[in-house]
C-alpha positions in Angstrom: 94.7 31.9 -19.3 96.1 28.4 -18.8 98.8 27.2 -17.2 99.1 24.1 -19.2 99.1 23.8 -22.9 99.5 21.2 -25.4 98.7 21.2 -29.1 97.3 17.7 -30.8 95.1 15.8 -32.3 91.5 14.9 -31.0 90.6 11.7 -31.6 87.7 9.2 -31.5 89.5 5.4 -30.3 87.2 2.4 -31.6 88.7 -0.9 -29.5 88.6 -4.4 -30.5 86.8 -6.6 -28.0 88.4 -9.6 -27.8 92.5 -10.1 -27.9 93.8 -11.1 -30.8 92.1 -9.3 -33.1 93.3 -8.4 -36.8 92.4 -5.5 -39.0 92.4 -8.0 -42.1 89.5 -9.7 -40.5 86.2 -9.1 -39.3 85.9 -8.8 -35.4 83.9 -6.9 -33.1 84.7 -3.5 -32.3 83.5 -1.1 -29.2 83.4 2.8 -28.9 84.0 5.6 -30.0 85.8 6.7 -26.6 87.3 10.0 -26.4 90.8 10.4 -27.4 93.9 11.5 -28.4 96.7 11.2 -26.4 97.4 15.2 -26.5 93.4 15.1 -25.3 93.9 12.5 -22.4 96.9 14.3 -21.1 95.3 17.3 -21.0 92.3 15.8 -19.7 94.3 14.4 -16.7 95.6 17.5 -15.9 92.6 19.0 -15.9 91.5 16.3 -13.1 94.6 17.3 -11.2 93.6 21.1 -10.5 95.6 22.4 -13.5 94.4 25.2 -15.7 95.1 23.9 -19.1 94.2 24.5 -22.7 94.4 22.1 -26.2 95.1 23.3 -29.4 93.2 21.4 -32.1 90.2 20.9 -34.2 87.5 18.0 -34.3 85.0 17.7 -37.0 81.5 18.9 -36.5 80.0 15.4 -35.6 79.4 12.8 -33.3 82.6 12.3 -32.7 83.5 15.5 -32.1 81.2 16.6 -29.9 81.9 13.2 -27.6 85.3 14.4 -27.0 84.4 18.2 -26.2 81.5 17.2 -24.0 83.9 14.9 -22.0 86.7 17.8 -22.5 84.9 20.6 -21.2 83.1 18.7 -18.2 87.0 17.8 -16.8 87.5 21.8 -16.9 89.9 21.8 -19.9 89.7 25.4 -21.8 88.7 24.4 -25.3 88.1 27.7 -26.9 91.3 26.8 -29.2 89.6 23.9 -30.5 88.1 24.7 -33.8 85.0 22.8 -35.3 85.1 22.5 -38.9 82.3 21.8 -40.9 83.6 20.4 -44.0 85.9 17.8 -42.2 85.1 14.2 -40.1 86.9 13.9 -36.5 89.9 11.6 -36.5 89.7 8.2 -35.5 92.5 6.1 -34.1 91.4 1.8 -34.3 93.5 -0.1 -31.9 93.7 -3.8 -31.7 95.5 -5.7 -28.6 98.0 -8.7 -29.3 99.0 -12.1 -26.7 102.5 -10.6 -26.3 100.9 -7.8 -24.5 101.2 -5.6 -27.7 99.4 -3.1 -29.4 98.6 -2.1 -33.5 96.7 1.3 -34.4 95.1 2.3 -37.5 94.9 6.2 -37.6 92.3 8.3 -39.5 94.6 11.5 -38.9 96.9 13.5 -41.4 93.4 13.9 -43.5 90.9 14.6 -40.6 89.9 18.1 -39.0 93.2 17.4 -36.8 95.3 17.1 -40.1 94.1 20.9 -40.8 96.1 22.2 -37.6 98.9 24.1 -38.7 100.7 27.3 -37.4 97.9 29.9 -37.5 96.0 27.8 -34.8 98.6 29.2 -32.1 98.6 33.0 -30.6 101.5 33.7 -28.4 99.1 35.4 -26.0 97.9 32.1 -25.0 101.5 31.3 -23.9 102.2 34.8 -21.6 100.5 32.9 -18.3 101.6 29.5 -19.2 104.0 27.5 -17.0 104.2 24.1 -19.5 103.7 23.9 -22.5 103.4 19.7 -23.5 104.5 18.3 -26.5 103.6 15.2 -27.5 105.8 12.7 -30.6 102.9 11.5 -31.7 101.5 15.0 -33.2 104.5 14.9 -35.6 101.8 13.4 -38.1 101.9 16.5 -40.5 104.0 19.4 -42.1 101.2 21.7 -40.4 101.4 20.2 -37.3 104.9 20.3 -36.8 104.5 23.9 -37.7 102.3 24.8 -34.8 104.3 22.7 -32.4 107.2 24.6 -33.4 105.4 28.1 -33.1 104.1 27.0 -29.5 107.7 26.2 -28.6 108.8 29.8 -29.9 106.2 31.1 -27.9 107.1 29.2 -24.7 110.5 29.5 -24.7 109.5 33.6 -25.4 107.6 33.8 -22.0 109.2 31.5 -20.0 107.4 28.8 -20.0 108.8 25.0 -19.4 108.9 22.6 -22.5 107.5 18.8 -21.3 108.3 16.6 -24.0 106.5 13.0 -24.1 108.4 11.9 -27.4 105.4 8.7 -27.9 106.5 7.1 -30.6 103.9 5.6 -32.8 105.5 3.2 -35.7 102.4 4.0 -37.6 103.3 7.9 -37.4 107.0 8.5 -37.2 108.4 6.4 -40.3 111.1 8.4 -41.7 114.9 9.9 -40.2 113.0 13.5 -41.0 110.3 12.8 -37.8 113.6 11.3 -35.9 115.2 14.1 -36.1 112.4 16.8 -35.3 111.6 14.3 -32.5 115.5 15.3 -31.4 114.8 18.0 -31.6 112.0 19.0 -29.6 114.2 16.5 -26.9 117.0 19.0 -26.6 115.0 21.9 -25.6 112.7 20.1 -22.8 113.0 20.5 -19.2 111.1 17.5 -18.5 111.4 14.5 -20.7 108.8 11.5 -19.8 109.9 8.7 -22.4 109.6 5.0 -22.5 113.2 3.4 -22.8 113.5 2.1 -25.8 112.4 5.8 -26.9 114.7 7.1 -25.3 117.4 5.0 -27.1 116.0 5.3 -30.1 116.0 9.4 -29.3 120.0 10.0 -28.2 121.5 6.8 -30.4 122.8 5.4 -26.7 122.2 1.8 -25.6 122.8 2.2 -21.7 120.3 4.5 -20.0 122.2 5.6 -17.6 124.4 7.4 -20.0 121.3 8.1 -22.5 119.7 10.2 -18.9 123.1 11.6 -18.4 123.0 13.1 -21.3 119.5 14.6 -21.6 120.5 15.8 -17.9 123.8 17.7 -18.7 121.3 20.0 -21.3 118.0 21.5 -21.2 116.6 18.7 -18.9 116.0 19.1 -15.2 113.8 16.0 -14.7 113.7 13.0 -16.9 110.9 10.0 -16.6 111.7 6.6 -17.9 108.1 4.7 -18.6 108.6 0.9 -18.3 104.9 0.0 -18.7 104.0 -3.1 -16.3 107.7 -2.6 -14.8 106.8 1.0 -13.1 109.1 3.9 -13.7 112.0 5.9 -12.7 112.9 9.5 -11.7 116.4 11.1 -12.4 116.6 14.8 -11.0 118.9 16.6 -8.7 120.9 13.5 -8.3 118.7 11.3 -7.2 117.3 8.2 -9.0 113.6 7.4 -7.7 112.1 3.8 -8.8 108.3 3.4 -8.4 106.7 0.0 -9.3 103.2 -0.8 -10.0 100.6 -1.2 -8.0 98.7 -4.5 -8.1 95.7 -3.9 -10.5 93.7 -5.9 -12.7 94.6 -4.7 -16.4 91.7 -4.0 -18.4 93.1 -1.5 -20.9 96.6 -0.2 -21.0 95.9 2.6 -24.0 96.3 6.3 -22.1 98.1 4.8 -19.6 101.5 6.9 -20.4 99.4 10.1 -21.1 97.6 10.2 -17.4 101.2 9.3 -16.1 102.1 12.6 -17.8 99.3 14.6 -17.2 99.4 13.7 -13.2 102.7 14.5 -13.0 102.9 17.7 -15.2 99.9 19.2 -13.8 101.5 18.3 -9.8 104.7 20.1 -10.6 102.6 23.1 -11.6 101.2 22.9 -8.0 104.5 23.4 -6.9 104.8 19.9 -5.3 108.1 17.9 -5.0 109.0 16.2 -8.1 109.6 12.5 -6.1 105.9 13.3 -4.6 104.1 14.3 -7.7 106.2 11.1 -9.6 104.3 8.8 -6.7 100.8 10.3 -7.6 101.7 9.7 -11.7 102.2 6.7 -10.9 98.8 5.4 -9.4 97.2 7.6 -12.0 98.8 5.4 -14.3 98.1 2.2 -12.4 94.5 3.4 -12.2 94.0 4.3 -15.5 94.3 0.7 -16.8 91.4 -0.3 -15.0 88.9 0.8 -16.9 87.9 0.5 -21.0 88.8 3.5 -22.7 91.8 5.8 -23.0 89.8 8.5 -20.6 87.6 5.9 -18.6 90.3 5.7 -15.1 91.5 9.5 -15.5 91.1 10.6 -12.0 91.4 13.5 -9.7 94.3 14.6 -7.7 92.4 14.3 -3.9 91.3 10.4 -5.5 95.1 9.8 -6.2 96.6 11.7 -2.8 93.8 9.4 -0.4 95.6 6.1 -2.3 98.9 7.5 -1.4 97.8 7.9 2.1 96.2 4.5 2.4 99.4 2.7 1.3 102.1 5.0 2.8 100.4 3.9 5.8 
């Protein structure tokens, strides 16, 4: 059984090539790439030594099959992953704007992942699992807030601990309804790995210290704050951890967030020090933008440990 286990879509990502790039005109476009950022996490933790299992369903098609080939060879358990004949794979289109920005166009809510609902989750899946990952960004559908909801029932039932990646996609989450299942899902996690304007968007608080403060004096035991290109910082135990980026050359920043998660997640199932396994997210997010494609710089814990060593040197 796994020890990690998240429930999202699968998704083929088609990228525009150049910059600047509109979805009201004609431009060149590369892929598919394996994606999905419940898929890349999961993916990542794979990498790391985790066991881990995804919920979900893919279409029986190309598309499918890229992302299960590419699933399966990184050791992640996709028996749960149902392919359905009579719908497509979802597709997300992402285009990449001079202020650094990003727009998506998601073939979701009516793909096979749009079918996921609460019968896709068996609570014996959950009786060896230590985390149980949530992402915001599978709040696309009634169904799947359904299963998300039965997965936390089951976690919660056998112990496991609730990460909580809220990912806010303005495509996805457009109504106070998502906000507030989004809240949610925030007040029962141990670990909360948001960016910080999510975070204030999440709690209704404008200072961070007092938005961590509060998460802290509930459920949460460990709170991330993603900053992008500006690193990241670790609240737990009393102590407040910055970590900046290392110098890379950004190629893609699209599963950036997710291998941060996946790294880190899948090191505090190996028992390591949460200021330790917060250093190793870190490069894996570094990393990860280095190469095309949300997948393309996953990498493997000893790849991420020998960096470490090289510059703690």
């Amino acid at each position: 059984m796994a020890q990690i286990i998240t429930i999202g879509e699968i998704l083929a990502e088609v990228m525009a090539k150049e910059v600047g790039q509109q979805f009201d005109a004609t431009g060149t476009f590369i892929g598919p790439f394996p994606s999905g950022a419940p898929a890349i996490f999961v993916d990542q933790a794979a990498k790391c030594g985790a066991t881990t299992m995804i919920i979900s369903a893919v279409g029986d098609d190309g598309f499918g099959a890229i992302n299960l080939r590419r699933l399966q060879a990184s050791g992640v358990d996709i028996s749960r992953v149902r392919v359905l004949a009579d719908a497509t794979t979802g597709v997300a289109f992402v285009t990449y704007q001079q202020d650094g920005s990003r727009d998506f166009l998601f073939h979701i809510a009516n793909a096979a992942c749009g079918r996921i609902d609460e019968q896709f989750v068996e609570e014996a899946d959950f009786r060896d699992c230590n985390y149980f990952h949530v992402m915001g960004s599978s709040l696309y559908s009634e169904g799947m807030y359904r299963s998300i909801a039965r997965g936390l029932e089951y976690a919660r039932r056998h112990g496991s601990a609730i990460s909580f990646d809220p990912n806010v996609r303005k495509e996805i989450q457009r109504d106070e309804t998502t906000r507030r299942r989004l809240v949610e899902i925030l007040a029962l996690a141990q670990v909360v790995l948001a960016g910080e304007h999510e975070l204030f968007y999440l709690t209704g608080e404008a200072d961070e210290t007092a938005a961590v403060a509060e998460l802290l004096a509930g459920s949460a035991q460990i709170v991330v704050i993603k900053r992008g290109a500006r690193g990241a910082t670790l609240y737990t135990g009393g102590r407040v951890i910055h970590s900046g980026v290392a110098p890379v050359e950004e190629v893609d920043p699209t599963g950036a967030g997710d291998c941060f998660a996946g790294t880190f997640i899948s090191c505090l199932n190996h028992r390591l020090p949460a200021s330790e396994a917060f250093q190793l997210a870190a490069i894996a997010g570094a990393r990860a933008v280095t190469q095309k494609g949300p997948m393309e710089g996953n990498t493997t814990l000893q790849e991420l440990r020998e960096v470490l060593a090289a510059t703690s040197r």
